[in-house]
BAGURO-895383 format. One line per 10 residues: number of its first residue (from 1); their letters; for each residue x, y, z of N, C-alpha, C. Coordinates in Angstrom, 2 decimals, always signed. Each point is the difference from the previous one (the first is absolute). Example, Ala and Ser with C-alpha at 12.3 -4.5 7.8 and 13.67 -1.06 7.14 Angstrom:
<nodes>
1	as	+13.19/-5.69/+7.80/-0.89/+1.19/+0.00/+0.90/+1.20/+0.00 ~ -0.35/+1.05/-0.72/+0.82/+1.19/+0.06/-0.77/+1.09/+0.73
</nodes>
This chain:
<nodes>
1	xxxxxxxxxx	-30.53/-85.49/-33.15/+1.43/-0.13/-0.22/+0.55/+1.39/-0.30 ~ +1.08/+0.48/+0.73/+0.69/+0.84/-0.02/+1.77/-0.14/-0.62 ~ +0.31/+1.34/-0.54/+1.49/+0.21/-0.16/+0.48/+0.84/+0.99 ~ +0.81/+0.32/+0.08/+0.77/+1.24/+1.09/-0.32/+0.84/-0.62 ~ +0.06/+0.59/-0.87/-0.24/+1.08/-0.83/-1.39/+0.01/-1.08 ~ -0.34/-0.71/-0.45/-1.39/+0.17/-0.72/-0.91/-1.42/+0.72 ~ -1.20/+1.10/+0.54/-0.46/-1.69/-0.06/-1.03/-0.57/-1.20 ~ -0.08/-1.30/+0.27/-0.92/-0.62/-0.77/-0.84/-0.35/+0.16 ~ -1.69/+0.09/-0.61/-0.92/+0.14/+0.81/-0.03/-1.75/-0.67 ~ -1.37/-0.70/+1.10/-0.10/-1.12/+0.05/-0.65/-0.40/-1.45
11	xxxxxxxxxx	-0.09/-1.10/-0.75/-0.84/-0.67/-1.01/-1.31/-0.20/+0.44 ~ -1.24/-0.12/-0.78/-0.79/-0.22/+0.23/-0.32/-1.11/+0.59 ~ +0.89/-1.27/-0.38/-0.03/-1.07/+0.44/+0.38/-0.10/+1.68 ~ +1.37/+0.75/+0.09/+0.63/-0.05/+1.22/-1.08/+0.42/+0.81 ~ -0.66/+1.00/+0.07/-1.06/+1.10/+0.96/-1.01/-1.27/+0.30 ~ -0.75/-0.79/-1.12/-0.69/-0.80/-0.02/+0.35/-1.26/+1.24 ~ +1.38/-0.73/-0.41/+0.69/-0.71/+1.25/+0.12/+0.44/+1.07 ~ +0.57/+1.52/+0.38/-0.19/+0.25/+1.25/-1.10/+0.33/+0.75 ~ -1.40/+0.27/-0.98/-1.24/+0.29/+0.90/-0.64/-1.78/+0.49 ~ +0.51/-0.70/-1.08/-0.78/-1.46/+0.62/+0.86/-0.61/+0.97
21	xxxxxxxxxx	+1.83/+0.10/+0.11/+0.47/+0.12/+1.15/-0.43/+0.18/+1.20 ~ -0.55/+1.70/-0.58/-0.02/+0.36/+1.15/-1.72/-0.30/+1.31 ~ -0.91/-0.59/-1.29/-0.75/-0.51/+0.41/-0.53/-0.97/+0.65 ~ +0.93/-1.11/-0.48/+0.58/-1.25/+0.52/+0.45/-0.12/+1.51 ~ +0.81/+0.85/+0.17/+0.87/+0.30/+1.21/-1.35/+0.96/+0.90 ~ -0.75/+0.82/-0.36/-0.79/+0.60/+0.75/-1.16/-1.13/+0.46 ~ -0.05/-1.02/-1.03/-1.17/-1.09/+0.46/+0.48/-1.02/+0.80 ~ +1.71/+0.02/-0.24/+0.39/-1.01/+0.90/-0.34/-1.60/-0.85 ~ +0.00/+0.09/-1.09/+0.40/-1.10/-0.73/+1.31/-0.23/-0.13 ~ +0.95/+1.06/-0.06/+1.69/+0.04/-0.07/+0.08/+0.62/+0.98
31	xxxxxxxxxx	+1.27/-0.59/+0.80/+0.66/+0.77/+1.22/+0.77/+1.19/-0.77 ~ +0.34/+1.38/+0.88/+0.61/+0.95/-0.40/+1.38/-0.79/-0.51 ~ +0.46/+0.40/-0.96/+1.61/+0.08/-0.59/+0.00/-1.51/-0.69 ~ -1.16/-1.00/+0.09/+0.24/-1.19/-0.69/+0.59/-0.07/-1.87 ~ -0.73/+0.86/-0.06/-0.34/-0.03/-2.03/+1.89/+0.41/-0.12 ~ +0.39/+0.96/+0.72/+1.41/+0.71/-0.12/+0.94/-1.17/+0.06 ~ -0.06/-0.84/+1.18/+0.59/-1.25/+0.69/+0.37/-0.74/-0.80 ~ -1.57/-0.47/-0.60/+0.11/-1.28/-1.19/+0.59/+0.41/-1.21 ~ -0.21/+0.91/-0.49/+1.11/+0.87/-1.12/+1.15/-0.28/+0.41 ~ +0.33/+0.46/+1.05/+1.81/-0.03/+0.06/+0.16/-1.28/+0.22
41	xxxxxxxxxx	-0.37/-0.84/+0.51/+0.18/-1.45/+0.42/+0.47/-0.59/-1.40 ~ -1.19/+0.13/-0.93/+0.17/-0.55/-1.24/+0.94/+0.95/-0.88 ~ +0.20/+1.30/+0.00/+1.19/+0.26/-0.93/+1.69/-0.38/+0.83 ~ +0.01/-0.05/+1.46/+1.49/-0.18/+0.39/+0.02/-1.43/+0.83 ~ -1.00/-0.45/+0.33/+0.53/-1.29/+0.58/-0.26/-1.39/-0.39 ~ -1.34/+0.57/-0.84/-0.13/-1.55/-1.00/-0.01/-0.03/-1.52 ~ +0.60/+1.46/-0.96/+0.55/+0.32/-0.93/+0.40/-1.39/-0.61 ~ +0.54/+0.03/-0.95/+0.92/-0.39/-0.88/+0.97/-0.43/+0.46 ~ +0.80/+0.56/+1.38/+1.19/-0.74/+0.31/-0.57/-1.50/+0.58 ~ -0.94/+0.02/+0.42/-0.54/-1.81/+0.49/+0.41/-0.93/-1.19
51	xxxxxxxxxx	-0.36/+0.40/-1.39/+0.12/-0.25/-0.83/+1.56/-0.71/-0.57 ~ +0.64/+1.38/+0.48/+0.88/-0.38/-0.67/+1.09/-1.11/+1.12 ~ -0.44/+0.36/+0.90/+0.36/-1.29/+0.86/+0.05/-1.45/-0.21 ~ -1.32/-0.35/-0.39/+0.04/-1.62/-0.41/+0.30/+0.55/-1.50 ~ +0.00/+0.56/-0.95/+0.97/-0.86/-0.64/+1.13/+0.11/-0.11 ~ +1.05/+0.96/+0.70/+1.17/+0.10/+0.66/-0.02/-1.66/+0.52 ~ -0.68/-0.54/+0.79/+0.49/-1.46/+0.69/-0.75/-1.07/-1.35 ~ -0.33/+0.28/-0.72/-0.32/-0.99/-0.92/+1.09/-0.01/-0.84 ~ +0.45/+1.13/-0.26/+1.66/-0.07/-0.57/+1.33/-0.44/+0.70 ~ -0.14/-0.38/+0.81/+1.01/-0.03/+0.79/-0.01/-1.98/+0.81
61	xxxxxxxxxx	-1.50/-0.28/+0.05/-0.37/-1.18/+0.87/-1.14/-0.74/-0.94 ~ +0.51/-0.89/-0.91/-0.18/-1.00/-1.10/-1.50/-0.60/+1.08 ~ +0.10/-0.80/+0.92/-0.91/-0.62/+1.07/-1.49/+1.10/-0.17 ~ +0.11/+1.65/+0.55/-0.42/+0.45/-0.11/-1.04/+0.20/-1.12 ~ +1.01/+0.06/-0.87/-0.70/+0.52/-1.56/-0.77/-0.83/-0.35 ~ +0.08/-1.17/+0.13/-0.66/-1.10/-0.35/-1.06/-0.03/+0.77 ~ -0.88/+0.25/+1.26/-0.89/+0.01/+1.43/-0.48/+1.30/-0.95 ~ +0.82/+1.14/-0.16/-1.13/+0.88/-0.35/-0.51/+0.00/-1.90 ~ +0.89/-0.88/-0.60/-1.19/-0.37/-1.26/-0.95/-0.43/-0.06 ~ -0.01/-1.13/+1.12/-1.20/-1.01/+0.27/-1.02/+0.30/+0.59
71	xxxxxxxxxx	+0.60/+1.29/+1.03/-1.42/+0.56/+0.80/+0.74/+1.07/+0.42 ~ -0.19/+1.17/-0.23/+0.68/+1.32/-0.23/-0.41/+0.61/+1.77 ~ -1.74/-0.25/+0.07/-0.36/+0.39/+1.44/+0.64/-0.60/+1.22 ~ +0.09/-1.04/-0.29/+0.48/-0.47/+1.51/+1.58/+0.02/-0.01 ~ +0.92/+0.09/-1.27/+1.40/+0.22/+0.34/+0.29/+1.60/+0.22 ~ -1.22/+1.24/-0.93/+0.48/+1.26/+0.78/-0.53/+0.05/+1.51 ~ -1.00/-0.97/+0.37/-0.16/+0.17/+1.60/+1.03/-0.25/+0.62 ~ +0.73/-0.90/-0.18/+1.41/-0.55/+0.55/+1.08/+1.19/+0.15 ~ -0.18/+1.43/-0.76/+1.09/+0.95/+0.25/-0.88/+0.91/+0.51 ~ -1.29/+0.02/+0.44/-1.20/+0.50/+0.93/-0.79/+0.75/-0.75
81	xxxxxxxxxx	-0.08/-0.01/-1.20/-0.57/+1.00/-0.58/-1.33/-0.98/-0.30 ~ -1.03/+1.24/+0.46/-1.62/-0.65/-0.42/-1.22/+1.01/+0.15 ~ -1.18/-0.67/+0.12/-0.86/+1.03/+0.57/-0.86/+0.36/-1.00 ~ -0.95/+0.86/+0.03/-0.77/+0.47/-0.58/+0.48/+0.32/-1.78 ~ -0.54/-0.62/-0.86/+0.10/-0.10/-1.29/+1.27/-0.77/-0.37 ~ +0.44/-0.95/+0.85/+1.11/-0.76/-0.03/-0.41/-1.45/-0.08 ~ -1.05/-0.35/-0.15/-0.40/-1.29/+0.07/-0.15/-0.46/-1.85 ~ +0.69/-1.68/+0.11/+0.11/-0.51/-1.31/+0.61/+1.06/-0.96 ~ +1.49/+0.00/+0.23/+0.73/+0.80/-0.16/+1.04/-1.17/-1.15 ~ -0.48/-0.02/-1.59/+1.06/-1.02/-1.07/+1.27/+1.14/-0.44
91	xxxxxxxxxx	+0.93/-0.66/+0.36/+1.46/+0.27/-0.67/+0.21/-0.69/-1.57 ~ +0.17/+1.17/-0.72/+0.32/-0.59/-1.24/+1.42/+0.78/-0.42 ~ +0.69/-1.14/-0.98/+1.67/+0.50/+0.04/+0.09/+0.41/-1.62 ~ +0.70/+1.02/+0.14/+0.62/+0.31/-1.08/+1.36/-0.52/-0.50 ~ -0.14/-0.62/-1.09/+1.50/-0.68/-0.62/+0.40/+0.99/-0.85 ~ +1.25/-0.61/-1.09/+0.28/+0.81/-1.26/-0.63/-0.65/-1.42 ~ -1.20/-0.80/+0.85/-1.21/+0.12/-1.44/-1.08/-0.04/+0.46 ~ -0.21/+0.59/+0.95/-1.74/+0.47/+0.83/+0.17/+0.90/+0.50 ~ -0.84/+0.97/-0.17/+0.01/+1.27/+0.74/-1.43/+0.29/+0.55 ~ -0.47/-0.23/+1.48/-0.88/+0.06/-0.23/-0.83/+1.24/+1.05
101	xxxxxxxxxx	-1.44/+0.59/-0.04/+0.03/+1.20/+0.27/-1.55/+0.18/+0.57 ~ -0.24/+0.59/+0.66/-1.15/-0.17/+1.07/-1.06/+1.04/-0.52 ~ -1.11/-0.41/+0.03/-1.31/+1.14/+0.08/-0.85/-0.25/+0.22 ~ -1.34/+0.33/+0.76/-1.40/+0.11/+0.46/-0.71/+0.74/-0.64 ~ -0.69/-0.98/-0.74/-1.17/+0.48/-1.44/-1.12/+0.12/+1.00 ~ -0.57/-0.09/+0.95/-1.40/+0.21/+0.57/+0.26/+1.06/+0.92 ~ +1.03/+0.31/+0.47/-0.10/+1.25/+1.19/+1.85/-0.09/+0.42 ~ +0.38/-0.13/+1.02/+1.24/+0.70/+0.06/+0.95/-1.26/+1.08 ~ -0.58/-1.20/+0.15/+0.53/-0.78/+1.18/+1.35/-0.08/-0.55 ~ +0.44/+0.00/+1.12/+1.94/+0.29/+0.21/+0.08/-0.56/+1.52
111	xxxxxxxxxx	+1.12/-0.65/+0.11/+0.73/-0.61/+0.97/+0.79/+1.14/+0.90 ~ -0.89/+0.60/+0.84/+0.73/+1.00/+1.20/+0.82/-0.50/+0.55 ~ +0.18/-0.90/+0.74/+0.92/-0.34/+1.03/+1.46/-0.02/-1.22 ~ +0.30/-0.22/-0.64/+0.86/-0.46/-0.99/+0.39/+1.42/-0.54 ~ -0.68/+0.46/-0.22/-0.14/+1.32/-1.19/-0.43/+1.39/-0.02 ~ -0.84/-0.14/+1.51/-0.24/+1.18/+0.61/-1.54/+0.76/-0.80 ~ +0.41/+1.36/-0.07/-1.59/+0.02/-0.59/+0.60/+0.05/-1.85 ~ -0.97/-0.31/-0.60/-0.12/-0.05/-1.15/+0.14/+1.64/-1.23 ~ +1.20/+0.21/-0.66/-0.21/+0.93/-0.32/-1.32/+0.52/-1.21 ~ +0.31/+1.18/-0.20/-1.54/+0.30/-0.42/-0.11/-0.40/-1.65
121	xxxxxxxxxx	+0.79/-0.24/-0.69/-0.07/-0.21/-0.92/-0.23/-1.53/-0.71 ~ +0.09/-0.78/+1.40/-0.32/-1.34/+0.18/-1.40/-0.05/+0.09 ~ -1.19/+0.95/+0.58/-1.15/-0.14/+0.02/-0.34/+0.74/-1.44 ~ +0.73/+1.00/-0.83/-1.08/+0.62/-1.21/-0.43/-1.09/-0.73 ~ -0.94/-0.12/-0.80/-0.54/-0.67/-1.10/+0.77/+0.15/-1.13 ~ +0.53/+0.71/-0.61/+0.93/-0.33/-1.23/+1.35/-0.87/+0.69 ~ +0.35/+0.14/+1.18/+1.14/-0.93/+0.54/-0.77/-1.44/-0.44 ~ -0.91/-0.54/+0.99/-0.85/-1.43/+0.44/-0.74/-0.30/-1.95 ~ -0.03/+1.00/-0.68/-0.56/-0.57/-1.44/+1.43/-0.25/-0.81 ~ +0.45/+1.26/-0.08/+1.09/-0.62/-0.78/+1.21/-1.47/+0.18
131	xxxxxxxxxx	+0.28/+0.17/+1.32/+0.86/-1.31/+0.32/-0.23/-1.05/-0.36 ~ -1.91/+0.12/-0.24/-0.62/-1.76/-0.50/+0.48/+0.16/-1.79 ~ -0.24/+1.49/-0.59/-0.37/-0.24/-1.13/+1.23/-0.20/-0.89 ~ +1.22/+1.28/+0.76/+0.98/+0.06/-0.99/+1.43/-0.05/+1.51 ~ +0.27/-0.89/+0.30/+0.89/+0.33/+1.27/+1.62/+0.19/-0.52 ~ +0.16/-0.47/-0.87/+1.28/+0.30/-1.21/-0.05/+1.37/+0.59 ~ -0.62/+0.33/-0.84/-0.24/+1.69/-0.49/+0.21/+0.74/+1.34 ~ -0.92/-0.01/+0.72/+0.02/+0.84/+1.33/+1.21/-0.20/+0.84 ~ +0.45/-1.30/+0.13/+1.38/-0.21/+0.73/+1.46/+0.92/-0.30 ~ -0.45/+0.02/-2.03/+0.91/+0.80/-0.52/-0.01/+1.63/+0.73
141	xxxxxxxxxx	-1.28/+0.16/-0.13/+0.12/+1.53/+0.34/-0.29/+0.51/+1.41 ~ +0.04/-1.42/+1.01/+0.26/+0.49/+0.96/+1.28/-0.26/+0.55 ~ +1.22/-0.38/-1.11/+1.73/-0.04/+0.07/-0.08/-1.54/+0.55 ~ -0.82/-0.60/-0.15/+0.55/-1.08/-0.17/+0.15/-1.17/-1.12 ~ +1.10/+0.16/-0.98/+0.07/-0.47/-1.17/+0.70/-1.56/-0.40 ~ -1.03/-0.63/-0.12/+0.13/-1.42/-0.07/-0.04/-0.04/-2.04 ~ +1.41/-1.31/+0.05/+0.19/-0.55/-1.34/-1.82/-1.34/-0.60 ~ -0.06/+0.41/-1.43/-0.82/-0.89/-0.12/+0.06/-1.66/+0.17 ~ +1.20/-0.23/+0.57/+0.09/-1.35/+0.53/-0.89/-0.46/+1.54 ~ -0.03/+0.71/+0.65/-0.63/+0.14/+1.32/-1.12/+0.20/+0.07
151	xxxxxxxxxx	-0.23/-1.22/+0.36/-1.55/-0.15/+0.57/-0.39/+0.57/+0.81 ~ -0.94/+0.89/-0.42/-0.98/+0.90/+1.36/-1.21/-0.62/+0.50 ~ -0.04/-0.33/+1.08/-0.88/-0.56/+1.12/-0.55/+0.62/+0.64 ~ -1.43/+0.45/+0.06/-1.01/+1.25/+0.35/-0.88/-0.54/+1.46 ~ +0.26/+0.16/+0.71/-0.63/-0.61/+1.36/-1.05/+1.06/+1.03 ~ -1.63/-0.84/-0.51/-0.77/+0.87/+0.36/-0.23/+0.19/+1.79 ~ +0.12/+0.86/+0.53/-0.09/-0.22/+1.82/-1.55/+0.06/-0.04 ~ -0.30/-0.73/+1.16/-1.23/-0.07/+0.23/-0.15/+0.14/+2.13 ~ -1.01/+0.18/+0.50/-0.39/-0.78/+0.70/+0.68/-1.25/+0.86 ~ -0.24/-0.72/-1.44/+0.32/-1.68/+0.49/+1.50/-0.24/-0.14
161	xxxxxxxxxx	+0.40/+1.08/-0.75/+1.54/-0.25/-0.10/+0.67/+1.52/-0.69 ~ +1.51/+0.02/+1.00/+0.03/+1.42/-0.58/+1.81/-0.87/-0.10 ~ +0.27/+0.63/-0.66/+1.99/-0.20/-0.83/+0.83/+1.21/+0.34 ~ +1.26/-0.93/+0.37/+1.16/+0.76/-0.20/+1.39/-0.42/-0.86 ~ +0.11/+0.60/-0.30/+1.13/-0.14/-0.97/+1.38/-0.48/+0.56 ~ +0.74/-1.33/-0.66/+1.26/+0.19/+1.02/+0.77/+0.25/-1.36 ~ +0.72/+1.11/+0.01/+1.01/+0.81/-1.08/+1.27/-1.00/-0.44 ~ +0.35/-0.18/-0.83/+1.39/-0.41/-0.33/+0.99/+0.99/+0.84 ~ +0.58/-1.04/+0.77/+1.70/+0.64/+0.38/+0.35/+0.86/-0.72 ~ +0.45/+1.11/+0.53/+1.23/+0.48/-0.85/+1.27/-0.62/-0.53
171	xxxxxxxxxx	+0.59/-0.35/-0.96/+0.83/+0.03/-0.09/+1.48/+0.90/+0.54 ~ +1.23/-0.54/+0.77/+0.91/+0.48/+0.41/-0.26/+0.01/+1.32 ~ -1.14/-0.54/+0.98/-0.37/+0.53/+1.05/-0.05/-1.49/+0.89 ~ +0.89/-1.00/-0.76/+0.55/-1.23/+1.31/+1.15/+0.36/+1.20 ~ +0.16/+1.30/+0.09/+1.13/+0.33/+1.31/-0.89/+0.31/+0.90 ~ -1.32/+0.64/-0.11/-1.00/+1.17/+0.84/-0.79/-0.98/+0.76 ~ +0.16/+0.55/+1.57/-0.79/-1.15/+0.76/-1.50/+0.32/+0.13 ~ -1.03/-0.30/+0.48/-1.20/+0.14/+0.34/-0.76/+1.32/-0.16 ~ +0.78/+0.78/+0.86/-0.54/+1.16/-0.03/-0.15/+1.29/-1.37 ~ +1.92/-0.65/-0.13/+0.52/+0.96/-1.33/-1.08/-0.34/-0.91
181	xxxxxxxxxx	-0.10/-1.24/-0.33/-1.37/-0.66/-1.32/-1.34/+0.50/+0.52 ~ -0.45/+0.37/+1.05/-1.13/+0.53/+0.09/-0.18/+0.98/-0.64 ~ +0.84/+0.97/+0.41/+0.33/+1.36/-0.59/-0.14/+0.23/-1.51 ~ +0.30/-1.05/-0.65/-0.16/+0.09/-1.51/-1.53/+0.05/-0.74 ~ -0.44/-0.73/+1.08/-1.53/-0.94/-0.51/-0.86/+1.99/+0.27 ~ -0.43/-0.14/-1.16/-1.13/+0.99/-0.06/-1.42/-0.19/+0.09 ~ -0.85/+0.61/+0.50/-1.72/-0.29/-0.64/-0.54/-0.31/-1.26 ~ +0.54/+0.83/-1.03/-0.44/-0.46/-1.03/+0.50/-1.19/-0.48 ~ +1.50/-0.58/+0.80/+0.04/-1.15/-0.71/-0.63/-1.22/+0.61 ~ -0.68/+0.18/+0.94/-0.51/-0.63/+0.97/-1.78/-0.26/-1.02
191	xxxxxx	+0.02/+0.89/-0.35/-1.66/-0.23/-0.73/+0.28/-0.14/-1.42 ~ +1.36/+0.23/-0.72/+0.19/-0.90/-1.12/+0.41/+1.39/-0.88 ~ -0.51/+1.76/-0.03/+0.17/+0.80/-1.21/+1.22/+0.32/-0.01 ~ +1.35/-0.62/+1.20/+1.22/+0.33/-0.55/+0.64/-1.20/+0.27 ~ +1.56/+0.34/-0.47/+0.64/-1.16/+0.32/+1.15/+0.69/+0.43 ~ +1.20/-0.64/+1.10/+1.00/+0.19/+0.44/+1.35/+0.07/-0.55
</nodes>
């Protein structure tokens, strides 16, 4: 990685990725430019905005909302979103006395198609320990500050089942059609550490 003006030499880590890259691709286990591909795929086309799509139409289409409480996978298939780490996909809702908030205590499973790739602070170990132990606490100091009336609901992803969060509406935001409400819906409120 370079600047225009100073460059920056690579991390140890980075040098490390690009020699097994580049090994990969010399053995012909990966086609040239795949690893690059699937990166961008997952930060711009199956990101977070998939996300915020259904629940943009879960706010908007009562019928909906209801198909994807009951079975979250097969109503986000219905707006096409699926695929690899998208399977058994539970929607859980946030009211104004549940708040509830996602983490993977064994390793890092996250709902791509929905959410894209997982940021990194979602895989450290003080993230995946603390959320079980003290999720009050950490929510606070990661700005999201819930009254002690509100029940916090800690939802472990697994494997067999990975969660997404459907955020409380904004308030003031019954004029905004589909798209405008997408726009609001963030990632983190999508996995539960903020709210809208």
């Amino acid at each position: 990685m370079t600047t225009e003006h100073h460059p920056i030499p690579p991390s140890p880590v980075e040098r490390r990725v690009a020699a097994l890259e580049e090994l990969l691709t010399e053995k012909g286990y990966v086609p040239e430019g795949f690893i690059e591909e699937f990166t961008r795929t997952y930060e711009s086309d199956v990101g977070p905005m998939n996300g915020a799509k259904v629940v943009a139409r879960a706010w908007v289409d009562p019928d909906y909302k209801q198909r994807l409480l009951e079975d979250g996978t097969n109503a986000i298939g219905e707006l096409g979103f699926g695929g690899p780490e998208g399977h058994h996909i539970v929607v859980v809702e946030n009211t104004p006395d549940v708040h509830n908030v996602v983490v993977c205590t064994l390793c890092s499973c996250y709902p791509w198609p929905v959410l894209g790739l997982p940021p990194r602070w979602y895989k450290d170990p003080p993230y995946r320990a603390r959320m079980v132990r003290e999720p009050r606490v950490l929510l606070q100091e990661m700005g999201c500050d819930l009254t002690d009336d509100v029940d916090i609901r800690v939802w472990d992803s697994s494997a067999e089942a990975r969660y997404l969060v459907l955020p409380e509406r904004p308030q003031g935001s019954e004029g905004l059609d589909e798209d405008q409400l997408a726009a609001l819906v963030t990632r983190d409120s999508m996995i539960g550490v903020g709210r809208l």
